[in-house]
C-alpha positions as a Markdown table, in Angstrom:
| # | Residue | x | y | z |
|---|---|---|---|---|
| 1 | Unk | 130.6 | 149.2 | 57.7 |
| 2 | Unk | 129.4 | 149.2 | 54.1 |
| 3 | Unk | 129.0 | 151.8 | 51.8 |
| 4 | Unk | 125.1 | 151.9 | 51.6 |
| 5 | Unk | 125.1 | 152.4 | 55.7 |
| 6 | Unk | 127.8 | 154.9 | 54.7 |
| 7 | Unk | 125.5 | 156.6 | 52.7 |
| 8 | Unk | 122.3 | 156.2 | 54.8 |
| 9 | Unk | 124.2 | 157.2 | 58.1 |
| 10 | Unk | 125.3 | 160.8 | 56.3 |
| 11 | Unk | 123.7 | 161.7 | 53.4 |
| 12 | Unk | 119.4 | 162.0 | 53.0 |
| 13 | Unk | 119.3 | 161.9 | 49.2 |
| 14 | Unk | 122.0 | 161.1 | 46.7 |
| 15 | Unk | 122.1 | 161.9 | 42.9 |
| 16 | Unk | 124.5 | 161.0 | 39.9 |
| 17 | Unk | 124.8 | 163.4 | 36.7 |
| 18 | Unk | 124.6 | 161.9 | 33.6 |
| 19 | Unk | 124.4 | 163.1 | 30.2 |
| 20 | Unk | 121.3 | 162.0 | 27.7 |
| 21 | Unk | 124.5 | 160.4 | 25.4 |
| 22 | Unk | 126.5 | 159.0 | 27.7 |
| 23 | Unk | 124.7 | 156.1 | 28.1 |
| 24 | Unk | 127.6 | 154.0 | 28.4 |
| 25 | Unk | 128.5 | 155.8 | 31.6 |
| 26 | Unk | 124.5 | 155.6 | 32.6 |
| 27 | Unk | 125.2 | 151.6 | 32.3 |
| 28 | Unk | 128.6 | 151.5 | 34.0 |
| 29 | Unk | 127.1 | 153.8 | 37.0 |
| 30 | Unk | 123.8 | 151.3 | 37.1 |
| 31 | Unk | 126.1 | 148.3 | 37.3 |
| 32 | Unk | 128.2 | 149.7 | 40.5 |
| 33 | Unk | 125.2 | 151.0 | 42.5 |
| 34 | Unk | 123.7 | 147.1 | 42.5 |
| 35 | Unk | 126.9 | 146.1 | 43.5 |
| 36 | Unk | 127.7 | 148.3 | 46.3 |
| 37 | Unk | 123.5 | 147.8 | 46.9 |
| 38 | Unk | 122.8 | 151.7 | 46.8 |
| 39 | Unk | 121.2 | 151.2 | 43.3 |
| 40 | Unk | 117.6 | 152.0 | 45.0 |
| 41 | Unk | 119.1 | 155.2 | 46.7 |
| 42 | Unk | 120.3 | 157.0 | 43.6 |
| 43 | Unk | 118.2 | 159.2 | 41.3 |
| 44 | Unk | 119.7 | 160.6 | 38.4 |
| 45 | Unk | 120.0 | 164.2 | 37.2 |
| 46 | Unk | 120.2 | 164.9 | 33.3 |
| 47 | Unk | 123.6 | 166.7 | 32.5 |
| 48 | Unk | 123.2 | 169.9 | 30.7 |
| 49 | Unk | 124.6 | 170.6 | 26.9 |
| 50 | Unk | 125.6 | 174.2 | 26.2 |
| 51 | Unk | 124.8 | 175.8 | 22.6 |
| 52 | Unk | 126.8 | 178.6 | 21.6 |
| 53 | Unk | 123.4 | 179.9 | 20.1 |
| 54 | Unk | 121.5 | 179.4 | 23.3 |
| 55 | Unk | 124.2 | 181.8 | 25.2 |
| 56 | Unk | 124.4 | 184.2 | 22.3 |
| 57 | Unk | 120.7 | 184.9 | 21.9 |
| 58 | Unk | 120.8 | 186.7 | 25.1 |
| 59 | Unk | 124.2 | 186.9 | 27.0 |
| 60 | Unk | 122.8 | 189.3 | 29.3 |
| 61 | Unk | 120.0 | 186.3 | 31.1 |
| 62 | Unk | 122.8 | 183.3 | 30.2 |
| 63 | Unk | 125.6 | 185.6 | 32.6 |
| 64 | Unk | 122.7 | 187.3 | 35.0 |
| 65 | Unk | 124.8 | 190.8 | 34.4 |
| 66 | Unk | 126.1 | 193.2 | 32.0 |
| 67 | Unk | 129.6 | 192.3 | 31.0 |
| 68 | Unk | 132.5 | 193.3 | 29.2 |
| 69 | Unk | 132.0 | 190.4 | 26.8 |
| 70 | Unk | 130.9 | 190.6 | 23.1 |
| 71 | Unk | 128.8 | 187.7 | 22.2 |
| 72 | Unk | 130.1 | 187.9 | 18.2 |
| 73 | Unk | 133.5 | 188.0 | 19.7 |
| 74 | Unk | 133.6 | 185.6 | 22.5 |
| 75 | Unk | 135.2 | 182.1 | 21.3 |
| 76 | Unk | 132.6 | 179.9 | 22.3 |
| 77 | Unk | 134.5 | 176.0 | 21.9 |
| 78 | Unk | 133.4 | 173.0 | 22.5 |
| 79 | Unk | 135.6 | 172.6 | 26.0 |
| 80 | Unk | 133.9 | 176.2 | 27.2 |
| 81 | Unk | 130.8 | 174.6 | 26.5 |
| 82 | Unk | 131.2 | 171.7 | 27.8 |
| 83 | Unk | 132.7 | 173.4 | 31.8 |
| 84 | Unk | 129.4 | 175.6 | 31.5 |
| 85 | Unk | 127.7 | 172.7 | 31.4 |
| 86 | Unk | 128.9 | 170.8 | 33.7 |
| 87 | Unk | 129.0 | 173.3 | 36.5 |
| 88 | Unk | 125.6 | 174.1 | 35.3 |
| 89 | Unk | 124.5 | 170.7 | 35.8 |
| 90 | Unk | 125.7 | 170.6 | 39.3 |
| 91 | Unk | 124.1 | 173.6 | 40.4 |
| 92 | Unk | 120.8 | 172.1 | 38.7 |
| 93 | Unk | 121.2 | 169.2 | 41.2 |
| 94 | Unk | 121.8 | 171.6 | 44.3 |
| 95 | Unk | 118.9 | 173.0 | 42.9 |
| 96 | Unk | 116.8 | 170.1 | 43.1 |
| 97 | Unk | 118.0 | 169.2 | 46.4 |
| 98 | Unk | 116.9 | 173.0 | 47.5 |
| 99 | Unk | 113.4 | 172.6 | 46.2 |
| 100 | Unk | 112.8 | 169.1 | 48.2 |
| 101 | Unk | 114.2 | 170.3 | 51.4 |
| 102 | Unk | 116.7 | 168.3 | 51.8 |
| 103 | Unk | 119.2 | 168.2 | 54.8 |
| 104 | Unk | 122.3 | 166.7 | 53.3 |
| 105 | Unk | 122.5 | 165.6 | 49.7 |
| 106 | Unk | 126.0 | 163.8 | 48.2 |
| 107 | Unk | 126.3 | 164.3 | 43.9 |
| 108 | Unk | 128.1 | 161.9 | 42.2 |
| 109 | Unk | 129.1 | 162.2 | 38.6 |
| 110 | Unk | 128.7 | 159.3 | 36.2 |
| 111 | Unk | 132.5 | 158.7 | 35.7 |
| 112 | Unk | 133.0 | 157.4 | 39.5 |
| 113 | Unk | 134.8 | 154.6 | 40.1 |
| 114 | Unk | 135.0 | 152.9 | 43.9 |
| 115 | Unk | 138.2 | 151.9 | 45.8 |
| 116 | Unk | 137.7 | 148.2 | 46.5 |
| 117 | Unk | 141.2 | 147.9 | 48.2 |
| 118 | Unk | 142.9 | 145.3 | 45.7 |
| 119 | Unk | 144.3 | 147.8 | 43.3 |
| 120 | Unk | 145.2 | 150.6 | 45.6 |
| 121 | Unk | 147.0 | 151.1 | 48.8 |
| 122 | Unk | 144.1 | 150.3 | 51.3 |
| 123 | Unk | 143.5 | 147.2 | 52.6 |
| 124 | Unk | 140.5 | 147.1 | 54.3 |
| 125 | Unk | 137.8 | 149.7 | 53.3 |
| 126 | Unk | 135.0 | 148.9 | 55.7 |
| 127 | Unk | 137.2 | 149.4 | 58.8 |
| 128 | Unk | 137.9 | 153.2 | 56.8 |
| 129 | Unk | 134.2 | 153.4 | 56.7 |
| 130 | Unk | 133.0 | 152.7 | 60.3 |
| 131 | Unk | 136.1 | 155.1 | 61.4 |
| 132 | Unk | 134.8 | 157.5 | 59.0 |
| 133 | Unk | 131.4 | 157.8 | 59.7 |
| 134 | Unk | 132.3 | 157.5 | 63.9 |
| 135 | Unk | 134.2 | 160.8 | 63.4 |
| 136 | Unk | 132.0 | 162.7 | 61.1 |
| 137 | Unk | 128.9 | 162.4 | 63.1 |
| 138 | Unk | 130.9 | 164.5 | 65.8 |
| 139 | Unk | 131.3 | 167.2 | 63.1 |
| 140 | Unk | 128.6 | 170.2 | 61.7 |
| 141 | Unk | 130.3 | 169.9 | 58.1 |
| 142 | Unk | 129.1 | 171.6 | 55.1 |
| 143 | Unk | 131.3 | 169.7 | 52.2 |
| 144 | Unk | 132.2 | 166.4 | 52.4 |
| 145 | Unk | 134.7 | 164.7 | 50.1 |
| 146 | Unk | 134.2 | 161.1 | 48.9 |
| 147 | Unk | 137.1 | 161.5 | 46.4 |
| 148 | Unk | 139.6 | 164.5 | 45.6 |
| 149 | Unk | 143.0 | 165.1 | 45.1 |
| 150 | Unk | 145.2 | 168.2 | 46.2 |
| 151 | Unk | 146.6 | 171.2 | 43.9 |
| 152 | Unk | 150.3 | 171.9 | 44.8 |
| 153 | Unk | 150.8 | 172.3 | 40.9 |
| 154 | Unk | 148.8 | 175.8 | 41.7 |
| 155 | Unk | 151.4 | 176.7 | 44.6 |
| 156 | Unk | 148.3 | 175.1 | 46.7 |
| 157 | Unk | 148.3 | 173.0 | 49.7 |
| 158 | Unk | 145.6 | 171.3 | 51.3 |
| 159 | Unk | 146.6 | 172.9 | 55.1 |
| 160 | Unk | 145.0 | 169.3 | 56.3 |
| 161 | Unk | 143.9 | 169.4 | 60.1 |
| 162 | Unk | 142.9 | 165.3 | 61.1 |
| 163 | Unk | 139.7 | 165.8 | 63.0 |
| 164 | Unk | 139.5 | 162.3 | 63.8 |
| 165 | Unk | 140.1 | 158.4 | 62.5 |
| 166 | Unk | 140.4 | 158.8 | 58.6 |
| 167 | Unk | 138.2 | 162.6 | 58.5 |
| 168 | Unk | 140.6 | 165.6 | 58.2 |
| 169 | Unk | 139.3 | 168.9 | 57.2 |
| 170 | Unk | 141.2 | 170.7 | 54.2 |
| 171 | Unk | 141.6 | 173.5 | 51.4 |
| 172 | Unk | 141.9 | 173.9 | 47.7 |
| 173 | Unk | 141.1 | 170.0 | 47.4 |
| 174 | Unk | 139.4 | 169.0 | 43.5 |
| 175 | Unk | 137.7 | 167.9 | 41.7 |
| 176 | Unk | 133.3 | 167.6 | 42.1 |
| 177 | Unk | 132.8 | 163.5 | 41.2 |
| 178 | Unk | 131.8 | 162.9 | 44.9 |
| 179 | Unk | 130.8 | 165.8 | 46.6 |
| 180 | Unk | 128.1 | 166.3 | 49.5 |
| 181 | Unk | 126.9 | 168.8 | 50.6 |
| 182 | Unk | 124.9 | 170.1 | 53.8 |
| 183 | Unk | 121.7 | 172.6 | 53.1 |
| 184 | Unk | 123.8 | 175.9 | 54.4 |
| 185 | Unk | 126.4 | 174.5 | 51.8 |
| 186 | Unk | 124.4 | 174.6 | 48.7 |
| 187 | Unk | 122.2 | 177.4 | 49.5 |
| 188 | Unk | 125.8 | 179.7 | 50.0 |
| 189 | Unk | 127.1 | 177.7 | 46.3 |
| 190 | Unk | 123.7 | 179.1 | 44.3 |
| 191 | Unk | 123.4 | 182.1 | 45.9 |
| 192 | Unk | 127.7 | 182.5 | 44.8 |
| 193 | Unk | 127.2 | 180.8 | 41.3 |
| 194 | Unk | 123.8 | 180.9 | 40.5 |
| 195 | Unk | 123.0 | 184.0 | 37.1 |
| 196 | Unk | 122.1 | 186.8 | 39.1 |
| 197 | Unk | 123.2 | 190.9 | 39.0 |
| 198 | Unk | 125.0 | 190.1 | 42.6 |
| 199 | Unk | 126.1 | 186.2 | 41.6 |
| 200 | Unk | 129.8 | 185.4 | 41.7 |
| 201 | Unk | 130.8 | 185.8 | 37.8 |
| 202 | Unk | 131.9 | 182.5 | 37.0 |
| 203 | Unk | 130.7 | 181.8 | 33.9 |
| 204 | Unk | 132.7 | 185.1 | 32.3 |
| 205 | Unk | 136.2 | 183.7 | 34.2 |
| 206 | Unk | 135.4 | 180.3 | 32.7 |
| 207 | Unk | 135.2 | 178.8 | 35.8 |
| 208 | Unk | 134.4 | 175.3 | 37.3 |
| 209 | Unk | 132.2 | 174.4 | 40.2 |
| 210 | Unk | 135.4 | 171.8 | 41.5 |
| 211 | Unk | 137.5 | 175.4 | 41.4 |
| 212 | Unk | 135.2 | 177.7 | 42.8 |
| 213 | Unk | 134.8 | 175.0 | 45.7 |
| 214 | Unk | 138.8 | 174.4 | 46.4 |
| 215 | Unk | 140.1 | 178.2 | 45.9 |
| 216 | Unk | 136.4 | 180.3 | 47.3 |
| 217 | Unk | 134.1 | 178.1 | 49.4 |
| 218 | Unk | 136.9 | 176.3 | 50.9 |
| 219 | Unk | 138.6 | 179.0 | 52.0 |
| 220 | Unk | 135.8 | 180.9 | 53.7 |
| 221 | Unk | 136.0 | 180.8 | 57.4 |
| 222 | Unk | 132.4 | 180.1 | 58.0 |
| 223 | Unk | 132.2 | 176.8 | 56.1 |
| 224 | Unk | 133.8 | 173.1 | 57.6 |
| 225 | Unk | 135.0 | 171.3 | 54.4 |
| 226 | Unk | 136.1 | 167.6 | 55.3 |
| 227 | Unk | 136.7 | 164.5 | 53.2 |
| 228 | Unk | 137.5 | 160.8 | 54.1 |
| 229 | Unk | 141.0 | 159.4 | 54.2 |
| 230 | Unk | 142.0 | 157.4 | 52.0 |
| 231 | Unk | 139.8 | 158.7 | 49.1 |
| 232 | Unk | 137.0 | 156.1 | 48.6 |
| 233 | Unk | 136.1 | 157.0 | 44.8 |
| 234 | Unk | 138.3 | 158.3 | 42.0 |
| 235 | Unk | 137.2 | 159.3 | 38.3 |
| 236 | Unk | 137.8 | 156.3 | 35.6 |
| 237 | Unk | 139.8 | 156.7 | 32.7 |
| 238 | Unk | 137.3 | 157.9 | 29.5 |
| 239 | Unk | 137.0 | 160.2 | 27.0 |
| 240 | Unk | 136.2 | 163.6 | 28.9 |
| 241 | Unk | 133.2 | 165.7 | 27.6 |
| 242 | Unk | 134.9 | 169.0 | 28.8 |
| 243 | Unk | 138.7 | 168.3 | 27.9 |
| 244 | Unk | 137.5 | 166.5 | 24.7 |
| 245 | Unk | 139.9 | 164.4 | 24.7 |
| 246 | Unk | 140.7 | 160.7 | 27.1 |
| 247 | Unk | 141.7 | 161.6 | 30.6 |
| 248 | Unk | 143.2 | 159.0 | 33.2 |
| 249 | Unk | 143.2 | 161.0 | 36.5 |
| 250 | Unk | 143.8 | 157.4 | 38.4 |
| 251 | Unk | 147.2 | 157.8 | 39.3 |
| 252 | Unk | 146.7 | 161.5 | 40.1 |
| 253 | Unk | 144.0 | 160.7 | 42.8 |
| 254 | Unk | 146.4 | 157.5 | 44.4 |
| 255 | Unk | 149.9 | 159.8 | 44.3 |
| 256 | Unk | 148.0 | 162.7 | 45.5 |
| 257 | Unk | 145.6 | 161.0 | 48.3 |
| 258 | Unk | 146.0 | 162.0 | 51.9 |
């Protein structure tokens, strides 16, 4: 199986988040969608850019509550910025799939890179993508993980259960670069993470949308959160908008894969 009947077989819409500047990331996504042939599937989503003067002018609408925080106080750095943003841009893309209705949407984010099974430990990828997609459509899931890793440096584990031929259902897996999602799934992640006087207060804790996911929705009884195994996509090495500094995750995502 390829990866566009992959795509068509489980997910109804797919997006990739990209920053306006990053449009060497914009070119690099572009170039793998036309060779995997899913180019004509994917519509992008604009990231968002924090400015400390957009949050301070009124704290109270940016957090949806009254906080402990003092805007004049609060150290406002680039990297805070930049984890707003990106969850921010995620939930603007759950948002977008809410207002079209749609079923099951996958977001992708523009540093993806795709298993191809000549530099990593899997030799046939297609054979990991019929099995795949044979066992999920069995399964009512409401997060499904195209690429992750697990976080036993947080005294984590993943408490893996195999559901089926390379689908297992998991906890406190990371990371957001290849994420879908069903409709009860993002409807529960706005309603948690979304401004509002009864939102979950993420943006005061500084949180991410890949940590709220692996240490709150994951854990929550209610919701089925599977991913493929082996991990199809990882994130590439590049200069990270949010750690401000270059990142290889590579390794992390092959030592850590399930």
């Amino acid at each position: 199986m390829t990866l566009k009947e992959y795509f068509k077989n489980n997910f109804d819409k797919v997006y990739y988040i990209n920053l306006d500047s990053r449009v060497d990331r914009r070119d690099r996504c572009i170039d793998i969608f036309k060779k995997y042939d899913i180019y004509d599937m994917v519509e992008r989503i604009p990231g968002k850019v924090f400015t400390e003067a957009e949050i301070t002018n009124d704290l109270k609408l940016f957090l949806g509550h009254e906080n402990y925080i003092d805007p004049k106080k609060f150290r406002y750095t680039e990297k805070v910025l930049a984890r707003w943003g990106c969850t921010t841009s995620h939930l603007q893309a759950l948002q977008h799939a809410k207002d079209n209705n749609i079923e099951r949407v996958l977001i992708l984010e523009d540093d993806i890179e795709i298993y191809d099974g000549q530099n990593d430990t899997v030799l046939n990828y297609e054979e990991v993508l019929f099995n795949a997609n044979k066992t999920l459509h069995n399964i009512k899931w409401d997060l499904h993980y195209l690429g992750y890793y697990p976080s036993p440096l947080r005294g984590c584990w993943s408490d893996v259960n195999l559901l089926g031929a390379n689908i297992f259902t998991g906890k406190f897996l990371q990371s957001a670069h290849a994420i879908a999602y069903s409709k009860r799934a993002y409807n529960k992640v706005l309603n948690d993470m979304l401004p509002s006087f009864s939102s979950f207060k993420w943006r005061e804790l500084g949180g991410t949308i890949d940590e709220y996911l692996g240490f709150v929705f994951q854990n929550n009884p209610d919701y089925i959160t599977t991913a493929i195994a082996p991990s199809m996509m990882y994130q590439r090495a590049d200069f990270s908008d949010i750690q401000q500094q270059s990142k290889d995750y590579s390794k992390a995502y092959l030592k850590n894969n399930i």
